[in-house]
Every structure is written in C-alpha cells, then in structure tokens.
SENUMI-715928 format. One record per residue (C-alpha): x, y, z; residue in three letters. Coordinates in pm, whole numbers, padded with zeros to 5 digits, always signed. Example, Ala and Ser with C-alpha at 12.3 -4.5 7.8 and 13.67 -1.06 7.14 Angstrom:
! SENUMI-715928
+01230-00450+00780ALA;+01367-00106+00714SER;
This chain:
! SENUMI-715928
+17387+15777-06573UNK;+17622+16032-06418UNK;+17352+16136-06152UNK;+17299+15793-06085UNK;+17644+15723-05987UNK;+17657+16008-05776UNK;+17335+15888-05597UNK;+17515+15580-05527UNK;+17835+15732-05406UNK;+17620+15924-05137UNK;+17441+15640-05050UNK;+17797+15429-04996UNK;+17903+15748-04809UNK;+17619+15737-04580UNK;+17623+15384-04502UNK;+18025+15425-04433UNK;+17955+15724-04164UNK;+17621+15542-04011UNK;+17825+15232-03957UNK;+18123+15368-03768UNK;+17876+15579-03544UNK;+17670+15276-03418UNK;+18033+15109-03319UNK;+18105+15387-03123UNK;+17812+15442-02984UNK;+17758+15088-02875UNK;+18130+15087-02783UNK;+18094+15437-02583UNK;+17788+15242-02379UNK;+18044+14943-02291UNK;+18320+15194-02186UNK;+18071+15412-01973UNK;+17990+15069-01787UNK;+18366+14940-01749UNK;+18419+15326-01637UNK;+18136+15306-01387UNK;+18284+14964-01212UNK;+18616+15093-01166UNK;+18563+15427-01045UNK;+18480+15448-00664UNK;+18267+15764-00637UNK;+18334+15812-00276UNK;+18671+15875-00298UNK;+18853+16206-00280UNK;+18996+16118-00709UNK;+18638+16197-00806UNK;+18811+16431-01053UNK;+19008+16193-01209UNK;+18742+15923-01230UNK;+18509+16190-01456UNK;+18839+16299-01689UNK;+18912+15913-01713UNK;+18529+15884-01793UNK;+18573+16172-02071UNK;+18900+16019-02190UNK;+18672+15688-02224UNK;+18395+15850-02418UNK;+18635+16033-02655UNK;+18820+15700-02740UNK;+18512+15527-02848UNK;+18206+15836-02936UNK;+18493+16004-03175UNK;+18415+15621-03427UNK;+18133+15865-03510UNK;+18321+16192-03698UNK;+18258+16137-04073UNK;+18594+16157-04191UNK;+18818+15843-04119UNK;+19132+16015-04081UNK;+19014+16261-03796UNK;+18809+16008-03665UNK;+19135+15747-03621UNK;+19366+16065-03501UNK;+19135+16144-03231UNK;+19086+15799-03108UNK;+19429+15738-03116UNK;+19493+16089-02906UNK;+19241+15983-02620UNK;+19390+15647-02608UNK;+19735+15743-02580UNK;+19656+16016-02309UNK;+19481+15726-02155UNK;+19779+15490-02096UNK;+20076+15731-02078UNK;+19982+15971-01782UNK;+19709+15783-01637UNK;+19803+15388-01743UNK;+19456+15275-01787UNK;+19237+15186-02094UNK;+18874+15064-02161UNK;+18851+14724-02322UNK;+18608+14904-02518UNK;+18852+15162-02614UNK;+19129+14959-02718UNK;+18839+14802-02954UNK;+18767+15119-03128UNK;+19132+15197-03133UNK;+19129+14891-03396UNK;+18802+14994-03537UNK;+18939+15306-03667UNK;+19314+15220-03770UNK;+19093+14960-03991UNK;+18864+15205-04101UNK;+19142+15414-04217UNK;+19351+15182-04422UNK;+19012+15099-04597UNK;+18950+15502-04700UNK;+19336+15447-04898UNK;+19531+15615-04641UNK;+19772+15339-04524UNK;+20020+15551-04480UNK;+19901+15763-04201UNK;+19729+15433-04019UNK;+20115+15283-03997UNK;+20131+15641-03842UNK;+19918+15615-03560UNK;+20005+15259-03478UNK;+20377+15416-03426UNK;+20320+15545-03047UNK;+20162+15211-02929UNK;+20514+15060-03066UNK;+20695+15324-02888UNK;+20539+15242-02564UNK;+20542+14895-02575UNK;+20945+14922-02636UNK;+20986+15153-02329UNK;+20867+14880-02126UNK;+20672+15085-01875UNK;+20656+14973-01493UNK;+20302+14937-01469UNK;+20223+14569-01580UNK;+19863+14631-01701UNK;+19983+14931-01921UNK;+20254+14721-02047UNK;+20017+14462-02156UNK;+19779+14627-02327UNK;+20075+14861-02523UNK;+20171+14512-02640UNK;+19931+14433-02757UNK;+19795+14743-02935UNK;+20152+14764-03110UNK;+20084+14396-03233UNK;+19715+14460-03335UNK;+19670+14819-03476UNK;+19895+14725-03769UNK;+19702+14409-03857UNK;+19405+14644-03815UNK;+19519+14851-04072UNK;+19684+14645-04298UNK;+19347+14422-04271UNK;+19175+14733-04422UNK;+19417+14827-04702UNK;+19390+14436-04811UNK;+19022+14452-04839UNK;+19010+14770-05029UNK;+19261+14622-05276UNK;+19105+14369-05284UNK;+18772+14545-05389UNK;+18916+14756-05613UNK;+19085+14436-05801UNK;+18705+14313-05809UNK;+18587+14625-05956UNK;+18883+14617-06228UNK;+18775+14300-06321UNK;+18386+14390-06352UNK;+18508+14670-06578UNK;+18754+14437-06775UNK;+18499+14175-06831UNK;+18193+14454-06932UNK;+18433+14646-07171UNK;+18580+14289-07348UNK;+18192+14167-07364UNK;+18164+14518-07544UNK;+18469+14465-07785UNK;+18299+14072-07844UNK;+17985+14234-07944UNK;+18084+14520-08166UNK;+18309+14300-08364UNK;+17991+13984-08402UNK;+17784+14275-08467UNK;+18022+14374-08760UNK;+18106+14026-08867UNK;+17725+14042-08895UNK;+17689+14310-09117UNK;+17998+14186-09337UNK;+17823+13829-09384UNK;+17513+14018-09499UNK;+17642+14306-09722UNK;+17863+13963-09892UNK;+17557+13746-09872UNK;+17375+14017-10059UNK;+17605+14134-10304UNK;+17708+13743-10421UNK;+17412+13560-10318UNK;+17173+13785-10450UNK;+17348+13875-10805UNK;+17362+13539-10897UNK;+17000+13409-10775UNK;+16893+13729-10979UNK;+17132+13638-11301UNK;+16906+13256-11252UNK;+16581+13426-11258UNK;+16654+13642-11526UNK;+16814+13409-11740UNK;+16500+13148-11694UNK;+16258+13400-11775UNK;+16461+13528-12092UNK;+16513+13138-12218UNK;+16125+13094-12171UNK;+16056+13455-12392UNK;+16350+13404-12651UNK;+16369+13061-12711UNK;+16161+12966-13031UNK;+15923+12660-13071UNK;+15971+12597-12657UNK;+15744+12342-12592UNK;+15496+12389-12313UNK;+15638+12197-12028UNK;+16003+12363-12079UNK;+15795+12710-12067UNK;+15638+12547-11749UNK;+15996+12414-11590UNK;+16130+12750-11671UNK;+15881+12971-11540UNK;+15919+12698-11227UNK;+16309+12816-11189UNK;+16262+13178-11224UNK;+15986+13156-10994UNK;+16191+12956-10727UNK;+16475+13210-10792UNK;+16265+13508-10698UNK;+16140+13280-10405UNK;+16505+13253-10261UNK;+16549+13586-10338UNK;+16244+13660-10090UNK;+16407+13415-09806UNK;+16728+13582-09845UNK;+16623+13946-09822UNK;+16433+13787-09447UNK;+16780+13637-09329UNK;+16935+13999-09440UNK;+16695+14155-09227UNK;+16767+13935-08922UNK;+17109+14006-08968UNK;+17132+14359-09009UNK;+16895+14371-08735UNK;+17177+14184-08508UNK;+16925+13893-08431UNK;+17141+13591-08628UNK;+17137+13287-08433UNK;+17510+13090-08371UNK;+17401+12813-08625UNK;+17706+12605-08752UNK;+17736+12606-09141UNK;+17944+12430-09339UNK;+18302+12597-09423UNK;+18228+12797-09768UNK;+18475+12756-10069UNK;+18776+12972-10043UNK;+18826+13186-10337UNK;+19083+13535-10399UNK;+18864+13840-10348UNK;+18767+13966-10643UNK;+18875+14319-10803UNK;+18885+14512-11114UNK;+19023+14282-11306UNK;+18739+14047-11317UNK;+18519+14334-11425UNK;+18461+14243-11751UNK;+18425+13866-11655UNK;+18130+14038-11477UNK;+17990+14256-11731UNK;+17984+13916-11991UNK;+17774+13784-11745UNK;+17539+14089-11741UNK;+17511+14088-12080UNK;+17431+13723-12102UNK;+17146+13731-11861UNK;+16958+14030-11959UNK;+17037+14043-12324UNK;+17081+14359-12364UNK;+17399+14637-12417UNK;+17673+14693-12103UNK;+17995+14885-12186UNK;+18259+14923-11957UNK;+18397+15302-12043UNK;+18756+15369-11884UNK;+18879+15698-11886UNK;+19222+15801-11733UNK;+19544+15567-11659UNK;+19394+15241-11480UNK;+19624+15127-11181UNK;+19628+14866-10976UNK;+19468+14966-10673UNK;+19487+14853-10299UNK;+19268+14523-10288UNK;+19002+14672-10060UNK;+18940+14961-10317UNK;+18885+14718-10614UNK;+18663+14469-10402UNK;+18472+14817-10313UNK;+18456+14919-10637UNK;+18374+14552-10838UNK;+18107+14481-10553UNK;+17928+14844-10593UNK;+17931+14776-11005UNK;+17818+14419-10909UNK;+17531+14555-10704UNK;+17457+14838-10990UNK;+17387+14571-11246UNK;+17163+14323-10988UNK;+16925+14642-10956UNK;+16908+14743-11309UNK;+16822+14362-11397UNK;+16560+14409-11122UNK;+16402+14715-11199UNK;+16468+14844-11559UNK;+16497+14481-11777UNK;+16594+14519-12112UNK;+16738+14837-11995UNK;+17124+14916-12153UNK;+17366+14974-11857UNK;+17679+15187-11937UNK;+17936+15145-11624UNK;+18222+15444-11646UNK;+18525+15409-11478UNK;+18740+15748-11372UNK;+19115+15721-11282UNK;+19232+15979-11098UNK;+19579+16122-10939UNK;+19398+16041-10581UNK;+19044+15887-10644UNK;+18859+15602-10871UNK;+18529+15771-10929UNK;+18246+15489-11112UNK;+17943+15607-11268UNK;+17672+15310-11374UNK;+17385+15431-11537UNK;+17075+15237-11701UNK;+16835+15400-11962UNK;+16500+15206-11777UNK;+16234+15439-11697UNK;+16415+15509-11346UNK;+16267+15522-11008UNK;+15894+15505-10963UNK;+15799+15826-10801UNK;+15621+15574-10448UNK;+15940+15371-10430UNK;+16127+15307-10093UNK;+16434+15532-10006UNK;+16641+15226-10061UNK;+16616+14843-09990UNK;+16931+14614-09836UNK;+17139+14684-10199UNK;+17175+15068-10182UNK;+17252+15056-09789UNK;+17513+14772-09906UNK;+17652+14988-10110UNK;+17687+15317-09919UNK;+17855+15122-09659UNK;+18119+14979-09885UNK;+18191+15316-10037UNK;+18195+15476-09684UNK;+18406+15207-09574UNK;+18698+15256-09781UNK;+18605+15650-09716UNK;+18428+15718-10015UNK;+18081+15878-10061UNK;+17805+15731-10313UNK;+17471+15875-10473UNK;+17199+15743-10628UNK;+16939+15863-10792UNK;+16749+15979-11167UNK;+16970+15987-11408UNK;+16948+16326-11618UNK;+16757+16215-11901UNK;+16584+15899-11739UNK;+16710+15607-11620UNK;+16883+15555-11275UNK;+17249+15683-11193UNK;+17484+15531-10928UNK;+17800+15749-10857UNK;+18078+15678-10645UNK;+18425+15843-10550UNK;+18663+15610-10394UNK;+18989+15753-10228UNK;+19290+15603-10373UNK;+19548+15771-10183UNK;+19586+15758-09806UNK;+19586+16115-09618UNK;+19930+16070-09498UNK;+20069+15982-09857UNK;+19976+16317-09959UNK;
C-alpha cells in the first residue's frame, strides 16, 4: 500500500513539473515572436534587442524549473529587470508571471507568492513616466495577487475534498465494525437463548415419549413429530448463525423482541430446575467462597457460559449428571461445569458455534475459558472471570 502511494505521489509530481514546462515553452515561443516584431535588427541597439530577447526567454522558459518557488522567483526577477531599467514586457511574459505566482500558492507557499507580487505594487505606486510601463505595473499589482490567492483557494479547497474522502472512508469503517459486532452479539444471544430452549423442547419430547407409561401410539408419533421439528429448527438456526458470523445477514426488518432484565446469577438455579426437568437426570449447583453481587456483565457472562454448558451436555452426553461449581474469589469468579457422559468422541470438530460463543463471552469480560476431557471421563468447561478492574487494584 505504502509503495503504492509513493508511486502515485511521483506520478502527481511528474505531471505537476511536465505541465508548467509546456506553458513555458509554448509561452517562450509567443515571447520569441512578440520579441522578433519589435526589435529592428538594423539598428545600432542590436545589443539591447538580444538581452531584451534573453530577458524574454528567462521570464517565460524558467515555468519549466521543477520547484515552484525558484521557478516563480526567477520569473518574477526577469520580469522586474524587464520593466524597471528597460520599461518593456512580453504579453507572454506578464502571462507566465501569473502562471507561476499561481503555481506557487498551489505548492502551500502563500506566503512568499504575496512576496513576489510586492515589487509590481511598488512600481505601480511610483507611478513611472513611461505610460506603457505604468500600465502593465497596474495591472500586474492587480493580477499577481488574484493569481496567487486563486491557487491557495484551490489547494484548500482540495485538501477540504480529501478530508472529507478520509472522513467519510473512516466513519463507513466505524459503521461497519460496529454492524459487524452487533452481528456477532445477535448470534452469540440467538445461540445461547434460542438454541437452549429449542434443545430443552427436543429433549423434553423425546423423554415424555421414553418415560411416559401406556403412551398410546399416536402421542409417541406427535412426540417424536416435536422433537424431530425441534432438532429441525435447531438445524435452520445453526445456518442463520453461520451467515451471521460470516457477516453476510441481510437488513430484514423483524418484529421488536420482548424486553426482559438481563439475566445473572441469580436466576441460576431457575436455570438448573429447568435442566433437571428436561433431561431427568442430577445437576448441583456447588458454591464455594463468599458469593457477591457482581457487575451485570460478569453475571450475564457467567449465567450464559453455564447456560451454554448444560445445552451441550443435553446434546452430547444425555442422561449424563452435570455438576456446575461456582468459585468466589477476592478478584475472580472461576465456574467449573462438568458432565460424567462418555466425553468427546476422539473424530469430533474442534468446536461448533457454542464453544466459540463461549470463549468470546469469557474473553469479553477478559476472562479465559477451556474445554476439554474431564479427568476421569466426561467433558469439563472451566472459566475464570475477572471481578475486579485493573485500576481498582
């Protein structure tokens, strides 16, 4: 990127220098004709007719140097020697005279343009004798700064152009990092509600159909039906995850979603009586330590990761009994949720949309999770959440 700039600089600095030398050299070609028709060869001021002649080529041919400053001092030098001991000037030269006091307000140096318009001002206020020089003093003193200022306006001008460009690309960068984390919020919600409570229905149909004594065939039917449409939605979701994640989501409109407190800690064991009644099987909550009350985004961290813990190990180790530990701390809430299933089959995945949702809460609130075989068998999720702030320490 950096080399491409610099390409582009050279090429802007090229086209600035070829620019100014085709002025002057077309300019140099008018003032060698207007030179040539006012200089009588045959007379005795030959000499003065060729320095006049060089004075005319060095007020136009000097458009060409590739710096604007020199190249507007130099003009300005062969113009001025031009009207003050000899009080004559090329059309052509007064032109380029203009050409570079513009060229040099656009390089950024306004102050030295205002400068070299200074002397034309000076000798249009001396009011010289000779009525051509007088005229065209005049009007150099009344034209050079417009000339200049001209440039300076376009270059801020430019530059206010550019500003904007950058404004625009770096607020269309802002708009898209924050959609593409309202994005991955939706999802890693989406998931961790959604998909606990789609997973609760399918469980709970299929345990009703096994459990349920003297079911008659159509009820076995209607509930194999839900859990089957359950693990169907299940399916859909885990697509729409994908396209989100994946920063694809389309700007459908949905219908405003029930607004309900966050939950936290608190409503743990409202969740764990819903484990239990879904799977049918043990889940103790084990506290150890003083509990606290702990900044909300910590306890929606925390009751989401548990949340997530017990949608797997209803997924992938049924019947299994889940113990979920919970570690106060001076500075830390550490969790520990462990199932005694048969644990991770040696040709599973690294880790579908659940464990990524869950590393990313943990890391969000700046904590660190691991997952894994539980010594012993089963599956072990462990978590240390930061409960105190680096500056409160």
């Amino acid at each position: 990127m950096g080399r491409a700039d610099d390409r582009g600089r050279d090429d802007e600095r090229r086209q600035l220098w070829r620019t100014p030398a085709a002025a002057g050299a077309v300019l140099a070609l008018c003032a060698l004709t207007e030179w040539a028709v006012r200089t009588d060869f045959r007379a005795q001021a030959l000499q003065l007719g060729l320095l006049l002649g060089l004075l005319a080529l060095a007020s136009t041919l000097s458009l060409a140097l590739p710096r604007p400053a020199l190249a507007a001092g130099t003009v300005t030098l062969a113009v001025v020697l031009s009207l003050v001991p000899f009080h004559t000037l090329t059309g052509a030269g007064a032109c380029a005279e203009l050409v570079a006091l513009y060229r040099l307000g656009r390089s950024g140096a306004q102050a030295a343009a205002a400068v070299l318009a200074v002397p034309f001002l000076a000798l249009a206020l001396s009011d010289p004798a000779d009525t051509a020089t007088r005229v065209l003093a005049v009007l150099l003193a009344a034209l050079a700064p417009a000339a200049a200022w001209t440039g300076a306006a376009l270059r801020a001008r430019d530059e206010a152009l550019e500003s904007s460009a950058a404004r625009q690309v770096v607020v269309g960068t802002l708009l898209e990092h924050t959609a593409r984390g309202e994005r991955a919020r939706i999802a890693r919600e989406l998931h961790d509600v959604v998909a606990h409570h789609i997973s609760m229905i399918s469980v709970q149909a299929e345990t009703a159909r096994l459990t349920t004594p003297d079911l008659p065939a159509a009820g076995a039917q209607r509930l194999s039906a839900i859990g089957d449409t359950a693990r169907a939605a299940l399916t859909e979701m885990r697509r729409l995850l994908g396209v989100l994640r994946e920063d694809a989501g389309t700007d459908s409109a949905a219908a405003p979603a029930e607004r309900r407190p966050q939950p936290g800690l608190g409503e743990l064991n409202e969740l764990l009586d819903d484990a239990r009644d879904a799977a049918g099987t043990g889940t103790r909550l084990i506290l150890r330590g003083l509990p606290d009350r702990l900044d909300p985004g910590i306890e929606l961290a925390a009751y989401r990761i548990v949340q997530e813990a017990l949608t797997n190990a209803r997924r992938h180790a049924p019947g299994a009994a889940v113990d979920v530990e919970l570690h106060y701390t001076e500075d830390s809430l550490r969790l520990r949720i462990r199932d005694n299933g048969p644990g991770p089959a040696p040709t599973s995945e690294a880790g579908g949309h659940g464990l990524l949702g869950m590393r990313e809460r943990a890391a969000a609130v700046g904590g660190e999770l691991r997952t894994g075989p539980a010594p012993g068998g089963g599956f072990l999720v462990e978590t240390e959440l930061p409960t105190r702030s680096e500056t409160a320490r």
